[in-house]
C-alpha atoms as one frame of an Amber mdcrd trajectory, in Angstrom:
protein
  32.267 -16.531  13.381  30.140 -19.591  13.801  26.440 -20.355  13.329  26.003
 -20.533  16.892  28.049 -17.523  18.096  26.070 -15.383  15.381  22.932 -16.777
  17.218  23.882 -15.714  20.302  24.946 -12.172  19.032  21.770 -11.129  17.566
  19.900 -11.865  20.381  22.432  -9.487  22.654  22.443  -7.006  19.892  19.317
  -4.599  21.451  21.259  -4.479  25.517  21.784  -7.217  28.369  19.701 -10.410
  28.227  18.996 -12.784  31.175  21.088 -16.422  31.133  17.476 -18.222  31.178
  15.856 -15.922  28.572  19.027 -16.531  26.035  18.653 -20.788  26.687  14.690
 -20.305  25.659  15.615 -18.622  22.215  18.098 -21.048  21.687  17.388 -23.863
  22.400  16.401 -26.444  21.232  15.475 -24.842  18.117  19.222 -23.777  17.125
  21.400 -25.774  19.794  21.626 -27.738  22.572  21.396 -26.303  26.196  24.928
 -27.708  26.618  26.000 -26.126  23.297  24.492 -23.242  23.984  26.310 -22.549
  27.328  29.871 -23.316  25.623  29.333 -20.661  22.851  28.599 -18.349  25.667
  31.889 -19.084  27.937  33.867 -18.964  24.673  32.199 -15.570  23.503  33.098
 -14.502  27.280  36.282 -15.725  27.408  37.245 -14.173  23.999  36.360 -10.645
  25.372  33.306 -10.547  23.088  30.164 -10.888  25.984  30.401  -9.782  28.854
  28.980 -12.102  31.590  27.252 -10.128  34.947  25.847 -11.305  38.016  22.828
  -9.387  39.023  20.742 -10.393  42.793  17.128 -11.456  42.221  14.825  -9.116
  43.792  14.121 -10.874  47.175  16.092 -13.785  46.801  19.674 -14.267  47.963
  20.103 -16.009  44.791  22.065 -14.299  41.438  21.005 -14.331  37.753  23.535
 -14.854  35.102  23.481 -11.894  32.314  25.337 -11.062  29.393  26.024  -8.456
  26.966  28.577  -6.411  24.619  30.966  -4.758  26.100  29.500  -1.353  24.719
  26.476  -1.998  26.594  27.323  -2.420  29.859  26.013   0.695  31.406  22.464
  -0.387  30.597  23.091  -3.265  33.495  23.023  -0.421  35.470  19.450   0.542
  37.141  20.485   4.198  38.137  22.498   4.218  35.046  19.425   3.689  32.894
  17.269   6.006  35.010  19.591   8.769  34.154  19.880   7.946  30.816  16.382
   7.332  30.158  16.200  11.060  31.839  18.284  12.580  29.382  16.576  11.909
  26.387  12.936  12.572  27.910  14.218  15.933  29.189  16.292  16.949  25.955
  13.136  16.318  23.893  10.875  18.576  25.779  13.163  21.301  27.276  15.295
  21.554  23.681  18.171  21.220  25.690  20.308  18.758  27.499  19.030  18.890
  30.872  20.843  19.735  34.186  22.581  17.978  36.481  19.926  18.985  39.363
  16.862  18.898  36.673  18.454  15.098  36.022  18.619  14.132  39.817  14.631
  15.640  39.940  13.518  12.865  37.349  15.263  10.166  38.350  15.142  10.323
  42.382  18.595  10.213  42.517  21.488  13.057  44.307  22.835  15.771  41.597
  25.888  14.698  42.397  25.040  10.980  41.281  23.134  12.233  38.209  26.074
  14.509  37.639  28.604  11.558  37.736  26.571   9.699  35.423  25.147  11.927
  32.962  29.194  12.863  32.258  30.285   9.175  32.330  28.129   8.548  30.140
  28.631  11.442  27.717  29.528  10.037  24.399  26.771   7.558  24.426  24.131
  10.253  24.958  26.034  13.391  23.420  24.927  15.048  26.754  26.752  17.841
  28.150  26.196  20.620  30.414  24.042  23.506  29.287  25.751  27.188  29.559
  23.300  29.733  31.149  23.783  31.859  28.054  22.061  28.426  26.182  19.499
  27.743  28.709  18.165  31.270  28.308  18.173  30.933  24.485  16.429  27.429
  24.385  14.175  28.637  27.651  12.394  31.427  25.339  12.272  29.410  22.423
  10.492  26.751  24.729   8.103  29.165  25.070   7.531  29.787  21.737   7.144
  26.505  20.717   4.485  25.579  23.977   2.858  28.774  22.964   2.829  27.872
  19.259   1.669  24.279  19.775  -1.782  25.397  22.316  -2.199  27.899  19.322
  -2.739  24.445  16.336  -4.126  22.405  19.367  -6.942  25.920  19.542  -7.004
  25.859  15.767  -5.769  29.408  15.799  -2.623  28.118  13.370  -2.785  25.604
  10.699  -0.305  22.492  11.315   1.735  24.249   8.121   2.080  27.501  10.175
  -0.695  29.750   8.304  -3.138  31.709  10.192  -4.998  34.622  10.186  -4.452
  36.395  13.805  -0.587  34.957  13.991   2.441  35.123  11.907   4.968  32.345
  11.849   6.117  33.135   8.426   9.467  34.118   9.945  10.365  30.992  11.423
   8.475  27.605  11.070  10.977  25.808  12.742   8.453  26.857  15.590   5.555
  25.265  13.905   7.659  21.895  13.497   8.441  21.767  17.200   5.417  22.463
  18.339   3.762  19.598  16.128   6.149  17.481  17.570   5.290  18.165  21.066
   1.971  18.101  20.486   1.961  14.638  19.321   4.418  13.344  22.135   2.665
  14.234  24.957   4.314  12.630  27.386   4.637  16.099  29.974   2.133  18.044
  31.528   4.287  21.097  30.284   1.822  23.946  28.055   0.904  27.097  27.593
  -2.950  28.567  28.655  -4.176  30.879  25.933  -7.417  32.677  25.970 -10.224
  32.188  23.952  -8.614  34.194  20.938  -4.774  32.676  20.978  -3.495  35.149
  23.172  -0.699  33.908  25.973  -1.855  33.590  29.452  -0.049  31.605  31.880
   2.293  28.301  31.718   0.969  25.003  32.931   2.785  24.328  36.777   4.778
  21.781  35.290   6.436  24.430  32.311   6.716  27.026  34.913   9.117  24.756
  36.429  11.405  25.494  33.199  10.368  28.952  32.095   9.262  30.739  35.267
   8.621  34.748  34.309   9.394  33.702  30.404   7.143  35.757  28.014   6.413
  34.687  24.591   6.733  37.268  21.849   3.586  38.915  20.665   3.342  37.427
  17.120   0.123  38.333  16.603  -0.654  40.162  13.022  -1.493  43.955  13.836
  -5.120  45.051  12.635  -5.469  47.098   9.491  -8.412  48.928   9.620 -10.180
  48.924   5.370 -10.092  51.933   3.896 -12.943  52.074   1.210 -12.869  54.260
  -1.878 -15.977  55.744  -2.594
């Protein structure tokens, strides 16, 4: 591999590149323009780029892009919406998201998302949830949203201690709660009252867990027995 083809492969390493953006990095720091634009037709005509024609947004006129091979799908804009959908959804719900939960995010028909989301598979490791997993991952949503407005309260300590609520069972809770608490990038939570005790879901988590109940994890009181 030459210089100049490693050049050009670093800067396509991250997804498609525009024609003009590629000539700015290159040159004339590394090559010429005219050097620049043979390394590209011989990376393309090895099978190594890929070279794609995309319309400029209200223009008649096409920009030249390239890219690997691998990466093609990103050229894609309804492509990237969907899988830009997948991994916002799986991080919140737990769960790789529907079809019809997919076509919701993106604006796009559940049969598009569909086609997509299972074209697209092996890139995303998406695949479509059983409604024995969706249950399962829909109450431990709820325990984690529930667990996460507890720490946000200060009802439970980031490392899961508290003195009303006992996580000692399972602090895989506590981690995934932290973690949406410090992503918030969804309107999804649970409303607690004053003392940590479970409410009502935000709209937006209702969506998701509709009549889900969160298990009562609070510690029972023990009433002090004093020896006299």
């Amino acid at each position: 591999m030459s210089t100049y083809e490693k050049a050009v492969r670093d800067l396509l390493k991250d997804g498609p590149k525009q024609r003009k953006w590629l000539l700015d990095q290159l040159c004339p720091r590394i090559m010429s323009q005219r050097k620049a634009q043979r390394t590209l037709n011989d990376l393309v005509d090895a099978k190594q780029i890929l070279s794609l024609s995309k319309r400029i947004e209200g223009s008649h006129r096409h920009d030249t892009w390239y890219c690997f091979p691998k990466h093609e799908y990103l050229f894609d804009v309804d492509t990237g919406r969907v899988i830009a959908a997948i991994k916002r959804l799986w991080t919140i719900l737990l769960r790789p998201p529907l079809p019809e939960e997919i076509a919701v995010e993106t604006g796009i028909t559940p049969q598009g998302a569909a086609k997509l989301a299972y074209k697209f598979a092996a890139q995303t490791g998406w695949f479509n949830p059983k409604p024995e997993l969706i249950k399962a991952l829909r109450e431990r949503l709820g325990e984690v949203l529930v667990c996460e407005a507890r720490i946000k309260g200060g009802h439970v300590r980031e490392d899961g201690s508290s003195k009303s609520f006992n996580y000692d069972d399972d602090l895989q809770i506590v981690e995934e709660a932290k973690r949406l608490r410090y992503l918030r990038e969804h309107e999804m939570f649970a409303v607690l009252t004053e003392d940590g005790d479970f409410v009502a879901w935000s709209p937006e988590a209702f969506k998701y867990l509709q009549d889900c109940k969160p298990k009562d994890c609070r510690m029972p009181d023990l009433d002090v027995i004093r020896f006299g």
